[in-house]
N, C-alpha and C positions, 0 to 999 in steps of 0.2 A: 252262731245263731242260724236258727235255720232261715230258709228264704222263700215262704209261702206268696202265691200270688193265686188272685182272680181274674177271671174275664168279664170284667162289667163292661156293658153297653148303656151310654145314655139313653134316654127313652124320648125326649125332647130334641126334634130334629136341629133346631135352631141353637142345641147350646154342644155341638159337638167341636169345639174347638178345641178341650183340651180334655184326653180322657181319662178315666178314676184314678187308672191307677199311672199316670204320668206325675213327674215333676219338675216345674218350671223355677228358672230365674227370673221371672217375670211377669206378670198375673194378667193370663188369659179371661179373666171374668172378674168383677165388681163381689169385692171378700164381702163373704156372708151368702153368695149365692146357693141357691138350693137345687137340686136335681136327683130326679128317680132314675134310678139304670138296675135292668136287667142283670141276672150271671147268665153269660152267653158261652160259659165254661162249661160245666158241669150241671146246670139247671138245679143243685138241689140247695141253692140260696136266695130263688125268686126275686124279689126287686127289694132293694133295698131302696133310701134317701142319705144324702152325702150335702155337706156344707164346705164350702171354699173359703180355706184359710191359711197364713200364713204359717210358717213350721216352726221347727225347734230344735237347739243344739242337741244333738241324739234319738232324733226323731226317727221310729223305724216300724218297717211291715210289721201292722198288729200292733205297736203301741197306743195304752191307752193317755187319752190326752185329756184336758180341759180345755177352752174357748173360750175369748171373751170377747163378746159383742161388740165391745167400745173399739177394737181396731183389729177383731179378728187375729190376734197373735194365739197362741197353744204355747200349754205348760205340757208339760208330762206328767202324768195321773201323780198325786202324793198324797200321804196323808192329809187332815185336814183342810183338805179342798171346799170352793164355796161356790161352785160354777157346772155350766154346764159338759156333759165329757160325750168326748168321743171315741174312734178307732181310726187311728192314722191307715190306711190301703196302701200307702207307699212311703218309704222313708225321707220324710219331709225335715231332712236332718240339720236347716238353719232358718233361723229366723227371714234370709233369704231369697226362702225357696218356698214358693207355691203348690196346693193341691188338695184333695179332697178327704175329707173324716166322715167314717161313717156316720150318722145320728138313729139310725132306724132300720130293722129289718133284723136277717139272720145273717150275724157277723162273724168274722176269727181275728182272732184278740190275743196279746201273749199271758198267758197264766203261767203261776209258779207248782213247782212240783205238789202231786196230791194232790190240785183241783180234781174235783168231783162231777159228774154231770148231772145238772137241775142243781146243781149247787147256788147260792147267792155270791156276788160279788163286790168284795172290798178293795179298797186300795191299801200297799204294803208299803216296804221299806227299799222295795223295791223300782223304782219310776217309773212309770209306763205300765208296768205287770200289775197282775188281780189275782188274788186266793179268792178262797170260801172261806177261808177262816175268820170267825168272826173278831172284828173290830171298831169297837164302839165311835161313832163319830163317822168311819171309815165307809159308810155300805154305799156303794154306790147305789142309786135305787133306779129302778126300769129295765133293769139287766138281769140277764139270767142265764146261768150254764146251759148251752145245749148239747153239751160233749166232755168229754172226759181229758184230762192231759193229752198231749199229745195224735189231737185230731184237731184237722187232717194235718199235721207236722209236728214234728218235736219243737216242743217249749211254747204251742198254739192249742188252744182250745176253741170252741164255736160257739154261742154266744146270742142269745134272743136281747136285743136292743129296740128300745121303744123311746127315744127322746132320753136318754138319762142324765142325769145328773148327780151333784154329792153336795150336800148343805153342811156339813160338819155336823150334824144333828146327831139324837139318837141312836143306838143299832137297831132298833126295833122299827 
């Protein structure tokens, strides 16, 4: 798998304790917290918003995830999810381990072969990954292709996020 990273900066002088794309044994901030940061990389991901939460066996750069409010744990995206989803920034790969999912902004995210750019995003058979292809129940909604496979990394695509989530609902 490939090993995409960014350079976020907090934007909040007072919450720079632990930063986006770090992971802890140990939880630097009260799970649920919320934070705007900068890309102090490449500038062409502007600010995103990132939530503090606990991880998940298999958890890795660009997986997408689900959260639940009640204690802050993450699933790994699945079919028939009912929650809200994010993008793991660093491989938060045990229940364990602490750290930040994106919820908002322009993201990279793992897709599977054939994603499209401006395409919609579903969850597969795959954990963590998103096609285009449609699947009823499956659309994640708030989300949106901003790139084509394998940008900027093989097995990543990029990703306009607005709060998203998946209710099992509809595909429409």
């Amino acid at each position: 798998m490939a090993s995409y990273t960014n350079d976020w900066v907090i934007l909040d002088p007072k919450m720079r304790v632990q930063a986006i794309n770090a992971v802890t044994t140990v939880p630097n901030h009260p799970l649920g917290t919320r934070v705007r940061a900068k890309d102090n990389g490449t500038g062409a991901f502007g600010e995103g918003e990132f939530i503090y939460v606990k991880g998940v066996a298999s958890g890795a750069i660009g997986a997408w995830v689900t959260y639940n409010a009640d204690d802050w744990t993450t699933a790994l995206l699945a079919a028939n999810a009912s929650a809200p989803v994010g993008i793991m920034i660093a491989a938060i790969d045990a229940a364990t381990k602490y750290g930040w999912v994106q919820i908002w902004g322009k993201a990279v995210g793992l897709a599977l072969t054939g994603y499209a750019d401006n395409g919609l995003v579903y969850a597969t058979a795959t954990a963590g990954s998103v096609d285009d292809a449609v699947v009823a129940g499956d659309r994640v909604k708030l989300a949106k292709g901003a790139s084509a496979l394998d940008t900027p990394d093989t097995g990543f695509a990029e990703f306009e996020i607005h709060y998203p989530y998946m209710d099992d609902g509809a595909a429409t």
